[in-house]
N, C-alpha and C positions, 0 to 999 in steps of 0.2 A: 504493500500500500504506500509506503512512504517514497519508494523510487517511481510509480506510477507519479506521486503527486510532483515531487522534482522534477517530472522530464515535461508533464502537462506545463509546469510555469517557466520549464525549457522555455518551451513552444508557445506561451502565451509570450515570453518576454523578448524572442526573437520574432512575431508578430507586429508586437510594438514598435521594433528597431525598424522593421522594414519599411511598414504603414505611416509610421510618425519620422522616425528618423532621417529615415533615406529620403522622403519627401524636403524634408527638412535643408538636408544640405542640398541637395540637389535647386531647390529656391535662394538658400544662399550663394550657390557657384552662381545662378541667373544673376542673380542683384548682383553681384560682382560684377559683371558684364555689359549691365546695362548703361543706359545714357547718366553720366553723371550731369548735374543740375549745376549753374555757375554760381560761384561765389556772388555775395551780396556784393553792392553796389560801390558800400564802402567799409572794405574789412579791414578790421585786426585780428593778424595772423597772432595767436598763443600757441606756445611753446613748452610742452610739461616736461623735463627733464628730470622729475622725477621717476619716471620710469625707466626700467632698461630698456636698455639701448644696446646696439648691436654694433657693428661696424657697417657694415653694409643688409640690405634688403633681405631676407632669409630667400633663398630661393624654391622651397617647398612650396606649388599650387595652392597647396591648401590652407598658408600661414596667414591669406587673410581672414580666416574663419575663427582664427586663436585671441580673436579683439587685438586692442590698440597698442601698437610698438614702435619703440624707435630706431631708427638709424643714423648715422651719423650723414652716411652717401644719401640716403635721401630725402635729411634735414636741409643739406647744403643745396643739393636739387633743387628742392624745395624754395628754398631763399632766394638763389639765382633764377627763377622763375619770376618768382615775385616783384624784383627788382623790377623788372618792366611791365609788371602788371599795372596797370591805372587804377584800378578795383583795392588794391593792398597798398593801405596810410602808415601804417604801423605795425610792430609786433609787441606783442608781453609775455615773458621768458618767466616761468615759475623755475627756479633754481631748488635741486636736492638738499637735502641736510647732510651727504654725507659727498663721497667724497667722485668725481668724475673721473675718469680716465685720461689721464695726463692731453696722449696723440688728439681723444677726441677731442676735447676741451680746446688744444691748438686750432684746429680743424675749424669749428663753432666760432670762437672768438675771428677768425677771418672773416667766415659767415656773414657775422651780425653786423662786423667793420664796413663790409659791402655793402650789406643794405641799408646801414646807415649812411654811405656816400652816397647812396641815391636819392637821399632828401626822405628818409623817411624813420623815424624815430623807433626807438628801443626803450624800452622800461622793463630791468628783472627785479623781481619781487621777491624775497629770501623767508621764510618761515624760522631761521635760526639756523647758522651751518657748524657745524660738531668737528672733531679730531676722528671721525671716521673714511677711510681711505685719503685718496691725497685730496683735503680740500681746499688747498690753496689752488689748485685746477678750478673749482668751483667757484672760488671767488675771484680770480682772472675773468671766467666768462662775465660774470656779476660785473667789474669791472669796467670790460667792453663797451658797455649798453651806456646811452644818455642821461638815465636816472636807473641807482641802485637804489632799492628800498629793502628796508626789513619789519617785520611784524613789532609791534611793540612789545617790551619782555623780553623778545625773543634774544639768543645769545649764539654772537659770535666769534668762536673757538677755533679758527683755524690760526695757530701758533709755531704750523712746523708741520714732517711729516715725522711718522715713527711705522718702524713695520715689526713683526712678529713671528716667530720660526717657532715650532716643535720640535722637539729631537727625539728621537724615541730608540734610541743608541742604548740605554740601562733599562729600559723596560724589555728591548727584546734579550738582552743578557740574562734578566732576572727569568725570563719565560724558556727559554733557548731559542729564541729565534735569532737566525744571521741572515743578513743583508752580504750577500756574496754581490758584489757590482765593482766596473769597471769603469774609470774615467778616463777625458783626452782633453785637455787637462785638467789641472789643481782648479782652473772658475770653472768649469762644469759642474753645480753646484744642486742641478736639481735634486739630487738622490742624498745630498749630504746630512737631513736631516733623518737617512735611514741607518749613517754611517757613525756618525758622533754623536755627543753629549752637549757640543756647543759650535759656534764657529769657529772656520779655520781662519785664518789669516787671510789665506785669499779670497775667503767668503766673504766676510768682514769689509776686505777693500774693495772688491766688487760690488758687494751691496749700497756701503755708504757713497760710493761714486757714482751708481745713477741716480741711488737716490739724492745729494747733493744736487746733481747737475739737473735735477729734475724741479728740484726747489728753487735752485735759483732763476730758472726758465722763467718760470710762471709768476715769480714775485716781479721780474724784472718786465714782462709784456703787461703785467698790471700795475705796475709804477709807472709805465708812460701812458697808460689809457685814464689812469687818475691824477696823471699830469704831478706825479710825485717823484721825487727822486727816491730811487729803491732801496739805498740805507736804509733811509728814514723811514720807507712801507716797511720794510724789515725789520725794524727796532721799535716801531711801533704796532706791529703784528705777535710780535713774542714776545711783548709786554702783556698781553693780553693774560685772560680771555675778557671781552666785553661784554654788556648790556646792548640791544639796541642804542640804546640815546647813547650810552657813551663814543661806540661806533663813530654814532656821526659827528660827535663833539670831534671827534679824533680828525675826522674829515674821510675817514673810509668806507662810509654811504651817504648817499645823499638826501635821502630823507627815512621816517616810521612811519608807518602807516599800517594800514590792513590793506588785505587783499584787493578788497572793492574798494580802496580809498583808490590806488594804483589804477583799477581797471576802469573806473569812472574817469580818472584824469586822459589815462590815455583812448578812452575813446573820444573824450572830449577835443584832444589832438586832432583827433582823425580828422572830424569833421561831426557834421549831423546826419544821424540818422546811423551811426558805423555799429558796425556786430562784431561780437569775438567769434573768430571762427578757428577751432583747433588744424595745425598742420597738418597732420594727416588726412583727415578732410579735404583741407585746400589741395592736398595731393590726389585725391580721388574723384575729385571732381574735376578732374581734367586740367589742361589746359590753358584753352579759351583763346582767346586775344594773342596770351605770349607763349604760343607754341612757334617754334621757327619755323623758317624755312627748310622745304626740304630739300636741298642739294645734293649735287651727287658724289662729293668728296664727301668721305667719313671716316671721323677715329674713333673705332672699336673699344671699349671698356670692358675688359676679362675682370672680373672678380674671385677673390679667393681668400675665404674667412674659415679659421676654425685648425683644425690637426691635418696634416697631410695624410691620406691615406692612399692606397692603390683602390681601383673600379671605378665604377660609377655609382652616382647618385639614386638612378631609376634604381639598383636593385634594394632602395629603403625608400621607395617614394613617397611614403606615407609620414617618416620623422622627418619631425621641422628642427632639429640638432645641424647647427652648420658642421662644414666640414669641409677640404679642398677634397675634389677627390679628382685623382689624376688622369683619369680615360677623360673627362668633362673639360677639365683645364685647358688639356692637350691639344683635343678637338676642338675646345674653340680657336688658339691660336691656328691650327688646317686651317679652321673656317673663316677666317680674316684672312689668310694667306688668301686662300682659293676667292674670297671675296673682292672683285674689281674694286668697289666702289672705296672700300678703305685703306687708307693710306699710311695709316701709323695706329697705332696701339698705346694703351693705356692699359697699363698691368695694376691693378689695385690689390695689395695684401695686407693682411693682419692672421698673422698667424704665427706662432710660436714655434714651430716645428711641426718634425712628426717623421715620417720614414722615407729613407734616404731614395729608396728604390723610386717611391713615388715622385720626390723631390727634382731627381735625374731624370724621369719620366717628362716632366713637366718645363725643368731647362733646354732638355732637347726641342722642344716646340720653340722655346724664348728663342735657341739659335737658330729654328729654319725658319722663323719670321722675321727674322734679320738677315737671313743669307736671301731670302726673299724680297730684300729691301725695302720692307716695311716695320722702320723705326719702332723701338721698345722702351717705352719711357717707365718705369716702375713708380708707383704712389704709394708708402709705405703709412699703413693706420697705428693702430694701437701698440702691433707688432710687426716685427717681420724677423722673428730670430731663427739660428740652426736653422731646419729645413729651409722657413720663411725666409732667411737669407739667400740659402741656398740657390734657391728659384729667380732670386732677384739681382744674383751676382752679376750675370753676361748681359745683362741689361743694355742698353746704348746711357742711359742715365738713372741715376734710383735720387728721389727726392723723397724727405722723408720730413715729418716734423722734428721740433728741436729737443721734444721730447720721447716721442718715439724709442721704444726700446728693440734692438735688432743687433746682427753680431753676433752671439751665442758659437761662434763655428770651431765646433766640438762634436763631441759624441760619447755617450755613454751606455752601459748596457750590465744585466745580470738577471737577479732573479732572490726570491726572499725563499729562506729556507727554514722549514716550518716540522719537518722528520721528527726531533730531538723535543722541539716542544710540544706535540701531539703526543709522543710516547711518555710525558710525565702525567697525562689524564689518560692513558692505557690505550692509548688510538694509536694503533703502531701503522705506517706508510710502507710500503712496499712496490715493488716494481720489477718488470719483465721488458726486456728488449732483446730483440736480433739486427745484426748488422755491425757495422762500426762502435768504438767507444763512444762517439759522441751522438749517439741516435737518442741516448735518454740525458743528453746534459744539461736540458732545462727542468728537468723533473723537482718538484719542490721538496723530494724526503731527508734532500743531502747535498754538501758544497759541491762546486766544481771539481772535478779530478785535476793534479797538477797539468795533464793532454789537454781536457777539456780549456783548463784555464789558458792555457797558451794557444791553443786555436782560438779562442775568443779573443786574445790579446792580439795576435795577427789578425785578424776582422776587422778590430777595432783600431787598427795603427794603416787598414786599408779605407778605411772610410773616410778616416781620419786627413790621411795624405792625399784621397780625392776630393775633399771640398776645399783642401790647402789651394791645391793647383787650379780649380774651378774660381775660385776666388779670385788667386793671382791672374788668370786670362783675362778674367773677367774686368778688373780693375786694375790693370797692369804694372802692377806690383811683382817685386822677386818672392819667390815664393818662403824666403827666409824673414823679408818685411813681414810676410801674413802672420807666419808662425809666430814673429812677436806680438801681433795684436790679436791673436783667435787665443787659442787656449781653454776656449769654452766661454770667454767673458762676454757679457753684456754689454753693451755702448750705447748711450740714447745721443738720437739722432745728431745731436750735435756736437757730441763727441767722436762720433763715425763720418760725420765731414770733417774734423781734423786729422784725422785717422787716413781719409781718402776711403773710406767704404760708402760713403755717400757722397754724391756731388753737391746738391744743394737743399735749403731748408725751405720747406712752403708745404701746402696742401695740395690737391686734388686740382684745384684748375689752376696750379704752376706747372701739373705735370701735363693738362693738357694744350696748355699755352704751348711747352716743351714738344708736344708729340706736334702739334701741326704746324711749328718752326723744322723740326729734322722732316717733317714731310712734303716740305714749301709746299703748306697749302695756306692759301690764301682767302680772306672774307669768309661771309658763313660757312660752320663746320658742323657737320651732325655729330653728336655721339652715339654711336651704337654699340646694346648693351648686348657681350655674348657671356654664355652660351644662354639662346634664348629659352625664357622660362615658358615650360609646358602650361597647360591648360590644367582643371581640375578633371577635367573628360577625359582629358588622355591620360590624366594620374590614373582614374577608377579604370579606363578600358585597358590599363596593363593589370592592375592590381586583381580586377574584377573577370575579367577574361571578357570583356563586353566591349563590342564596337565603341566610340564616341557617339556616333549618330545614337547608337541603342539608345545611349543614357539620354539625350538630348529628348529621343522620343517618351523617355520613361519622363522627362521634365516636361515633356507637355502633354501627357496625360495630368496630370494638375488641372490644365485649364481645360481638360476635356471633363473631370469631373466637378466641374463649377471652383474650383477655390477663385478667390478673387486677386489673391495675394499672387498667382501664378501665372493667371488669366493677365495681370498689370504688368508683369516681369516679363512675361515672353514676349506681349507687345513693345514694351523696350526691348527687348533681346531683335528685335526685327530689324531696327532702326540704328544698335548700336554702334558706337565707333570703334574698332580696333587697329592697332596697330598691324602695319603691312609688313608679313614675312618676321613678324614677333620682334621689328626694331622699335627703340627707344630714343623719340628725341630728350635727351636730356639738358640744352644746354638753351635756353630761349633766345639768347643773343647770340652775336657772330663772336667766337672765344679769342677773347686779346691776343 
């Protein structure tokens, strides 16, 4: 009786999914689709950075169904848009209490600079910013804008940065567990916290030196935006922490207020009659007016956020988890190669690493779209370390912010060995293999074998001296310069143009300024975005084993069976506008 009644609310609850559900999203992929409505008349663009934020657009179909996200690429879009929109007077910037990501925060503060050049004002409004992640990033962006404001009460605590490690080096001794791992070299530090009880020396200098270079970036682009000399923001920032009112006694906001004290003023800016209208929004509702022209020269914009890995993306179409994944990468550089109409390339990364194989996979493209003579400008985000480097060495140029962290070129490798402490709770491991000694040298019951450990050690002194050399070609450098500056270490970005790993500091439209100067293109430029993003049809007709057309038909059944919500979507879905051949103008003016 009791497994009858379970399989009955089986069956009743996969009824539900089909009937309610699947209708369900199948009206939300339409509404996606359909005509977006134009902004009002006379908007203010808001801006909530309280949320996460990505680096760039998630490329999963289905990520606009997961509500409201940020990105940094299509914040910036976003604003460069706006700029010549007639419709957008103004923006209002809700700023985090904690703390922003160094690159992006670079990134934004350009942003806001822009649009502020165009005659059109900024107000961010602060609720209280705390010693959580780096929030002197946070209040550079603050900074930036025409009026900073903070809530009344509220308290402003960014004094400095401070970061925090665990070691668990005497917990695994006390348990028996070992951390059997390999480094290339002494700042290859990711696994150190599996290996010691504290920092080493080269962790220690490696750490406090981006983070240093990373504090004094962001005090120093916020001392000229508050027209301060940066001593002085400096020694009156870590004097703190303050009150609002003290703040702005200090002279380091511009006014207290509430929320609606701000939103009232700045719409009053605007003009009469003006709405707040969230960016994402203003993103979804098209264009309008300031979509460019379309020309027939164009630079290609590759994206690549997340771990490098080998495959493709289709074979998880369904996670919205970024990632690079190397067949996608590759293939889009082909597909700009083989593409007439584009002329230069725009490689956008943030990424921390991840596997070499992949990495190599993904270089190779970088050089047959330059032996192809179609220029490689690299735009380096939050990241672009080890792998993220990797991919961005043979570049024709790599621009990166000044905070940006990248460099890492290293490698390390092992495995946690757990045999010894499962046999003190009576769990004993054991293990069978045929072949070679090293067919079972990952196995977790027991260290490496001294063979084992020296074929890993030559692995890793091969990996090691292939991204020495990739580097040197690439930045032509002797391959003994690399050696002194890789070692595993970290460099943000402005340490990596003195280094010579970077050419120059800027965002996103320095590197495309860069891409359609090496491509002598001239006047409007499109950007097109690869590899182009699938539909949510073609996500279900892989996943589902169903044509697209099927699903499209199963989506107008809806308005066959009266829904009204269905019946209104597909009539927009008639008339909709889409882009041609899945390209993306992204740049509404002709790129400097």
């Amino acid at each position: 009786m009791k497994q009858f009644l379970l399989t009955v609310a089986g069956v009743f609850a996969g009824l539900v999914l089909f009937f309610v559900g699947v209708p369900f999203l199948l009206i939300a992929m339409l509404a996606s689709s359909a005509r977006p409505t134009p902004p009002p008349a006379t908007t203010v663009l808001q801006l909530d950075l309280r949320q996460a934020m990505s680096d760039q657009d998630s490329q999963s179909p289905l990520a606009a169904f997961g509500g409201r996200s940020n990105s940094v690429m299509g914040i910036i879009q976003a604003l460069k848009r706006a700029e010549a929109d007639s419709r957008v007077k103004a923006m209002l910037i809700r700023l985090p209490e904690g703390g922003l990501e160094p690159a992006a925060a670079d990134e934004l503060r350009l942003a806001i600079k822009s649009f502020r050049a165009a005659g059109k004002p900024v107000f961010a409004h602060s609720q209280g910013l705390y010693p959580s992640g780096i929030s002197t990033a946070t209040y550079m962006v603050g900074a930036a804008a025409d009026q900073l404001w903070m809530q009344p009460a509220s308290s402003l605590q960014s004094t400095g940065i401070a970061s925090e490690d665990v070691f668990l080096k005497r917990l695994f001794d006390k348990y028996g567990v070992q951390a059997d791992f390999q480094q290339r070299y002494e700042y290859k530090n990711a696994v150190n916290p599996l290996l010691y009880s504290d920092y080493t020396d080269a962790h220690r200098e490696s750490e406090l030196a981006w983070m240093g270079s990373v504090y004094g970036s962001t005090l120093d682009l916020a001392a000229a935006d508050r027209r301060l000399q940066p001593a002085s923001l400096r020694a009156t920032l870590e004097a703190g922490p303050y009150s609002a009112e003290d703040a702005k006694a200090r002279g380091l906001i511009d006014k207290v207020g509430q929320l609606h004290d701000a939103e009232t003023e700045i719409l009053a800016r605007a003009g009469k009659g003006a709405e707040l209208l969230d960016i994402n929004d203003y993103r979804r509702r098209g264009s309008g007016s300031g979509r460019a022209a379309r020309g027939k020269a164009a630079i290609a914009v590759i994206t690549a956020e997340g771990e490098i890995v080998t495959g493709k993306s289709d074979n998880r179409a369904l996670n919205q988890q970024s990632g690079v994944f190397s067949d996608d990468v590759a293939q889009a550089f082909y597909d700009a190669i083989k593409d007439d109409e584009v002329k230069a390339i725009v490689f956008r990364i943030s990424s921390p690493g991840g596997s070499d194989t992949a990495s190599e996979q993904i270089l190779a493209a970088v050089r047959a779209a330059r032996a192809a003579k179609k220029p490689v400008v690299v735009s380096m985000g939050t990241y672009a370390a080890s792998g993220g480097y990797w991919i961005a060495s043979q570049a024709d140029e790599i621009i990166a912010q000044p905070t940006t962290l990248t460099g890492s070129i290293g490698v390390f490798g092992g495995k946690i060995v757990v045999g010894d402490a499962l046999a003190r709770y009576g769990v004993d491991m054991r293990g069978l293999s045929v072949g070679g000694e090293f067919a079972g040298a990952y196995a977790n019951r027991q260290p490496f074998t001294a063979a084992q450990r020296t074929a890993i050690s030559a692995w890793m002194d091969r990996i090691y001296e292939g991204f020495v050399a990739r580097v040197a070609e690439g930045r032509k450098l002797s391959p003994e310069r690399v050696r002194e500056i890789a070692k595993g270490r970290v460099w943000t970005g402005a340490q990596a143009k003195e280094l010579g790993l970077v050419d120059k500091i800027g965002g996103f439209y320095l590197a495309t300024a860069e891409a359609k100067r090496l491509g002598g293109l001239q006047g409007t430029v499109r950007l097109k975005l690869l590899p182009v993003k699938k539909s949510p049809f073609e996500v279900l007709e892989r996943v589902m084993g169903v044509s697209a057309d099927g699903v499209r038909v199963l989506a107008a059944a809806g308005w066959v069976l009266g829904d009204p919500r269905a019946k209104g979507l597909m009539d927009e879905l008639a008339h909709a506008r889409l882009p041609a051949n899945g390209g993306m103008v992204l740049a509404p003016t002709p790129l400097p």
